[in-house]
N, C-alpha and C positions, 0 to 999 in steps of 0.2 A: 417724356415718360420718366418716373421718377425713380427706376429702377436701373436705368441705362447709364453707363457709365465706359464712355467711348474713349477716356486714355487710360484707364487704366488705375488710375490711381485711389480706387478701395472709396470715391467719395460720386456718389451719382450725382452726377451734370445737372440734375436743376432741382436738386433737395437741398444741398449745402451750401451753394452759393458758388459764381462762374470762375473756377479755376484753369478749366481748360487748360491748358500746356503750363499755366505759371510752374515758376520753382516755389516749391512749400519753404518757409523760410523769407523768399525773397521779397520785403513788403517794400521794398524802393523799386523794387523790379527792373533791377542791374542786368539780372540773368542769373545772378549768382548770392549767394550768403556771405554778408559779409558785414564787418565792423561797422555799416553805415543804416543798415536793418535794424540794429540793436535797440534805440533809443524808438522806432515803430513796432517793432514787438513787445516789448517792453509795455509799451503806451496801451496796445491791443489787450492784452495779457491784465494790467490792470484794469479795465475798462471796457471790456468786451461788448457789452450794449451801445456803447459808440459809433461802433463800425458797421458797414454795410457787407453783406455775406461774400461778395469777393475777396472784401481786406482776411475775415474769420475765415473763411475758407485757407489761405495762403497760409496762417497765422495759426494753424491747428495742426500743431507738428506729428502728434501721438495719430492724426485720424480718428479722433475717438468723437465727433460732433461738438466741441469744447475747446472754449480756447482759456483754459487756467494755467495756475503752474505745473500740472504734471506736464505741458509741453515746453517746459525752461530747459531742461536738460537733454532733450532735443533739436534745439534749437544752438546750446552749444555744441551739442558733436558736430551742427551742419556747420556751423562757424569755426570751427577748428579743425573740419573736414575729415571728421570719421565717419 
């Protein structure tokens, strides 16, 4: 159903693509944000029709259905942990 959205995280489960438990942010999928994501967000962010909706899903910092640069600078607060 494309309205349900079972963790919670503001993006329904099978509109946006399977994020499921991932961290937003986490496109190496350490667990965590971190200097090694950079150069895959990065890549996502320029090139967004690239990717398949779990990478866009993870890589869509703002929540807004969009993976541009208005989610660069969320992407650093998750990287320098604000």
């Amino acid at each position: 159903e494309c309205d349900l959205d079972t963790n919670g995280d503001g993006i329904p489960d099978d509109c946006n693509g399977p994020c499921g438990n991932e961290q937003v942010g986490d496109l190496n999928g350490s667990g965590t944000v971190e200097l090694g994501d950079l150069v895959d967000f990065s890549a996502v962010v320029l090139e967004p029709n690239s990717y398949p909706p779990g990478v866009l899903c993870v890589a869509d910092i703002n929540l807004d259905s969009a993976v541009d640069g208005n989610d660069i600078q969320g992407f650093v607060d998750l990287l320098i942990g604000q």
